[in-house]
C-alpha positions in Angstrom: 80.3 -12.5 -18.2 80.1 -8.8 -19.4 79.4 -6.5 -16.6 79.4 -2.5 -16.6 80.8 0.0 -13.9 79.6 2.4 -12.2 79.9 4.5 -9.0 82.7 2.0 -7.8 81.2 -1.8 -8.9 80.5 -3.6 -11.7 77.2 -5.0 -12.7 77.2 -8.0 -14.6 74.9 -7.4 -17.4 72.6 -10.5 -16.8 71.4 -11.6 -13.7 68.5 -13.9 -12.1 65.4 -11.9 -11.3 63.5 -13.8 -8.7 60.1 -11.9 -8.5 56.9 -14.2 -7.5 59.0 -17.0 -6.2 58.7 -16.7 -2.8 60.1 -18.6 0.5 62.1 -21.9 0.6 60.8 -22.5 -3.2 63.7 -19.9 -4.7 66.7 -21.4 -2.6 66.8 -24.1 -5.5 66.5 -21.5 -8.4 69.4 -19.5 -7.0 71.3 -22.4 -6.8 70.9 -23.9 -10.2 71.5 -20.2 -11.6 74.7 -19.9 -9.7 76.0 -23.2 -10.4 75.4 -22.6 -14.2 77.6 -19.4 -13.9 75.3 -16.6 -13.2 76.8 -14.3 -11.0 74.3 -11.6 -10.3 71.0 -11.9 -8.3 68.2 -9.4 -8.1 66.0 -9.8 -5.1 63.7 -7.5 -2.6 62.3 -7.4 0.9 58.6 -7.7 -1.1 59.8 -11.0 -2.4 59.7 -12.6 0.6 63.1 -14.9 -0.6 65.7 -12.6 1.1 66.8 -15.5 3.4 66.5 -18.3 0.2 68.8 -16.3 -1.3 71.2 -16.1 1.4 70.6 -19.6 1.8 71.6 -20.2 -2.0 74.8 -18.1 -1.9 75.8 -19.6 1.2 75.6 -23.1 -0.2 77.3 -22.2 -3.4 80.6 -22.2 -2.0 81.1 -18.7 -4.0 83.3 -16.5 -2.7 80.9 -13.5 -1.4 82.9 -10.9 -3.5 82.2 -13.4 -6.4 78.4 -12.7 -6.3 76.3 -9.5 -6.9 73.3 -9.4 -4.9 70.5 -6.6 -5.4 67.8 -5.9 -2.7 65.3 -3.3 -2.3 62.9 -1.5 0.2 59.5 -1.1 -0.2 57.8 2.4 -0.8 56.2 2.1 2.3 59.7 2.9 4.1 61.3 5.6 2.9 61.9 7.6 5.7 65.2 7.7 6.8 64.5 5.4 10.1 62.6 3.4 8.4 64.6 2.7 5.5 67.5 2.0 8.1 65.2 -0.5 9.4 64.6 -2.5 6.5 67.8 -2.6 5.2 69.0 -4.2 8.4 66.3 -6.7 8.5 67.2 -7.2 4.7 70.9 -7.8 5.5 69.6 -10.2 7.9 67.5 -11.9 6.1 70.6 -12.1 3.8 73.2 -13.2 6.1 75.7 -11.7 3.7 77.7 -8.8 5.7 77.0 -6.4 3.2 74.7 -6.0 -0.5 76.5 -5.1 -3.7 73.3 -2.7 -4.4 70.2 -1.3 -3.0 67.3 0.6 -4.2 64.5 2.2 -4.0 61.8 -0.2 -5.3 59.0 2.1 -5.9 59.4 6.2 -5.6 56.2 7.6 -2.7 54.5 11.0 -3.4 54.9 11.4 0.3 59.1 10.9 0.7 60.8 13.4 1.0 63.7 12.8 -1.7 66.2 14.7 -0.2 66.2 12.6 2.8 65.8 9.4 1.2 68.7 9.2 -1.2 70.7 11.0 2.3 69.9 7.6 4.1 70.8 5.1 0.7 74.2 7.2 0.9 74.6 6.8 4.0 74.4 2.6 3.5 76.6 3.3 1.0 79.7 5.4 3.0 79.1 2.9 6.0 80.1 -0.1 3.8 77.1 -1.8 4.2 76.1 -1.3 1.0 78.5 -0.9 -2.3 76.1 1.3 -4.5 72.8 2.7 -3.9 69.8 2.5 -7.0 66.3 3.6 -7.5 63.4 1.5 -9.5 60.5 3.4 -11.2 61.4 6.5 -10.8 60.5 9.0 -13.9 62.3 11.8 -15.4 61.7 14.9 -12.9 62.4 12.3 -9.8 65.6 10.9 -11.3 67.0 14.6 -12.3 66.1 15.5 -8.8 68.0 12.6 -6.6 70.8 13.0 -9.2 71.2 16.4 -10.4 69.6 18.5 -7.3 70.4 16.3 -4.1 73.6 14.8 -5.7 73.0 11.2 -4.8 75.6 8.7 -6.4 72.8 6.5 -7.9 75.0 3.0 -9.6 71.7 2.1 -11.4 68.4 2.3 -12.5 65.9 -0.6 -12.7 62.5 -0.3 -14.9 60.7 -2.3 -17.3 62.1 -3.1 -20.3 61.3 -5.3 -23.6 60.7 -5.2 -26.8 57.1 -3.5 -26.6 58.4 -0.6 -24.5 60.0 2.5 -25.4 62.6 3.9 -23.3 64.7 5.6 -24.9 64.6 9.0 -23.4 65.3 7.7 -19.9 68.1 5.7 -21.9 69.6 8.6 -23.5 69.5 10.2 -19.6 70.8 7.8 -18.1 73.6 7.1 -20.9 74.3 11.0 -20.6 74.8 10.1 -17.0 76.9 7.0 -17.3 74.4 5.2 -15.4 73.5 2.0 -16.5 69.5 1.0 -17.2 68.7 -2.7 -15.1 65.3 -3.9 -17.6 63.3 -5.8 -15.0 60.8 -8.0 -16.7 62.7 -8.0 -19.9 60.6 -10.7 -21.3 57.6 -8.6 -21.2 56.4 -11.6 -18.6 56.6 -14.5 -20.8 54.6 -12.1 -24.0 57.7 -12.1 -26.3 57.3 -16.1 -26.6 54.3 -15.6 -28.4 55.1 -12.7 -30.5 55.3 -13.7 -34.3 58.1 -11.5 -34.9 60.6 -12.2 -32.4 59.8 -16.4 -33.3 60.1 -15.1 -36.5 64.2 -13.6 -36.1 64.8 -16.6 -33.1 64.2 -19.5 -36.4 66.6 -17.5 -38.8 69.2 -17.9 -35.9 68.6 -21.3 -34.4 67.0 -19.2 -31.0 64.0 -18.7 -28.9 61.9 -15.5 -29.1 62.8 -15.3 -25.7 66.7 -15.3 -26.2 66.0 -12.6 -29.3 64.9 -10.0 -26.4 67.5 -10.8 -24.2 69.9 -10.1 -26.8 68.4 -7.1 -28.0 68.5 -5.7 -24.8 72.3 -6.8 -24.0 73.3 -5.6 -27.5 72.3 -1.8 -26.3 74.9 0.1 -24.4 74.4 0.7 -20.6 71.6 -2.2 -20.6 71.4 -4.8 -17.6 68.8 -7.3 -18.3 67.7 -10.0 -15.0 65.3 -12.4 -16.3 63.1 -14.7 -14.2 64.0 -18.4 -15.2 63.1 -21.1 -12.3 63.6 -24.3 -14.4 67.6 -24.6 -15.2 66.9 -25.1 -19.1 65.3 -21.8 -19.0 68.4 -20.2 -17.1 71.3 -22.0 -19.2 69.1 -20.4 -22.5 68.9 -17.6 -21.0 73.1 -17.6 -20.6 73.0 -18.4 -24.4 71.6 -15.7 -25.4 74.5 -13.9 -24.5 76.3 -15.3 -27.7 73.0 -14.6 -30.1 74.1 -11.7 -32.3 71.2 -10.0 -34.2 71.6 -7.9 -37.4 70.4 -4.9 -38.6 66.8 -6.4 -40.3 66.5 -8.3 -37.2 67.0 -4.9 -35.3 64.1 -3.0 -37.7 61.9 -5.5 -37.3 61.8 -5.1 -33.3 62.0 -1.5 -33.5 58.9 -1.9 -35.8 57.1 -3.6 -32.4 54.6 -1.2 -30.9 56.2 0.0 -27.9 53.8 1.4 -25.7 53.0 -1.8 -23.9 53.5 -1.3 -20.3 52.5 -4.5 -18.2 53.2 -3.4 -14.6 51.5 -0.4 -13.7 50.3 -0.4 -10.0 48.2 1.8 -8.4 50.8 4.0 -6.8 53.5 4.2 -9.8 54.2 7.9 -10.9 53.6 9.6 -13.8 55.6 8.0 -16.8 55.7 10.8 -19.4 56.0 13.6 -16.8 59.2 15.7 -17.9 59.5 13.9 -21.6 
């Protein structure tokens, strides 16, 4: 499988996203994924599934330098003693020895940045973990940790699909060699219904589903880690890699409204600030 470096690893650019499967229930998805070949596996204390999967990788009989494994902390612990605390109970939970990435899962008005991405290098320098990341962070917070504190952020995780622009984070990032990781690159389940994306996944014998995970793969510096629990859905999702769209096909998506942002929480920041 493809996979892109940065700061020192290399990301393979689809992985298993395990959001809302929580406890014992995701040691079976891991499984199946990793059994069918994938090799990269997006989890997060807030998922509750750290220990499945451990659990999963353990049982895989993978070489652990075989498997990248994401985790996160939660907003809530962004202090540097706190963030040290939940990324041991993490690599606990994990029973792994080390992660291949962790990030920031949500930014905080109230951390201080500085001393946050300090205490992710840190992980990183000790070994424990291989490359530090942040999720959600907009424009002004990402030009901070990166261009004022100097932190050696590997990645950058944020909704992605079809019906969302980012392209000036893209262009940021790509300025920055810093790959984009499109969480919810399905638009949570939305792009099967869309006429258009059916439409382009007839004319090459796909789903609408495999249409968007091509289209993000096909754009450089893109990660994509789609949810699939059933193994039909994760061995289509694998085929996707080989889908090649063309240049109506790519019109016709950028023709998509793209300002449909489905996870929006309470605390997320300021989207458009700095573009």
């Amino acid at each position: 499988m493809d996979s892109l470096s940065t700061q020192g690893v290399e990301i393979p650019r689809l992985g298993l996203g395990t959001f809302r499967v929580p406890g014992a229930g995701c040691q079976p998805m891991v499984e199946s994924a990793l059994a069918l070949g994938f090799r990269h596996i997006d989890t997060a204390a807030m998922y509750e599934n750290e220990e499945a999967v451990g659990a999963a990788l353990a049982a895989s009989g993978l070489a652990r330098e075989d498997c990248f494994v994401t985790t996160k902390v939660w907003h809530d612990q962004l202090a540097p003693a706190a963030l040290r605390d939940a990324f041991d109970r993490s690599l606990a939970r994990l029973d792994l020895g080390y992660v291949d990435l962790y990030m920031v899962h949500w930014p905080s008005p109230a951390m201080d940045m500085t001393a946050t991405m300090e205490a992710l290098t840190a992980l990183r320098s000790e070994g424990l973990a291989r490359a530090i990341g942040v999720c959600n962070f907009n424009l002004p917070m990402l030009r901070f940790a990166i261009e004022q504190v100097g932190a050696p952020i590997a990645a950058v995780q944020v909704e992605y699909h079809p019906f969302l622009d980012q392209s000036a984070l893209l262009a940021y990032l790509r300025g920055k060699g810093i790959p984009l990781v499109a969480y919810a690159p399905l638009a949570q389940g939305r792009v099967a219904e869309d006429a258009v994306l059916q439409r382009i996944g007839a004319k090459h014998g796909a789903s609408a589903s495999q249409v968007s995970i091509a289209w993000l793969l096909e754009q450089p510096g893109v990660v994509a880690i789609p949810k699939a629990a059933r193994a039909a859905s994760q061995q289509a999702n694998l085929e996707a890699l080989s889908l090649r769209l063309d240049d109506e096909d790519c019109a016709a998506i950028a023709a998509l409204p793209k300002n449909q942002r489905y996870v929006q929480p309470a605390f997320a920041p300021d989207w458009d600030a700095g573009e």
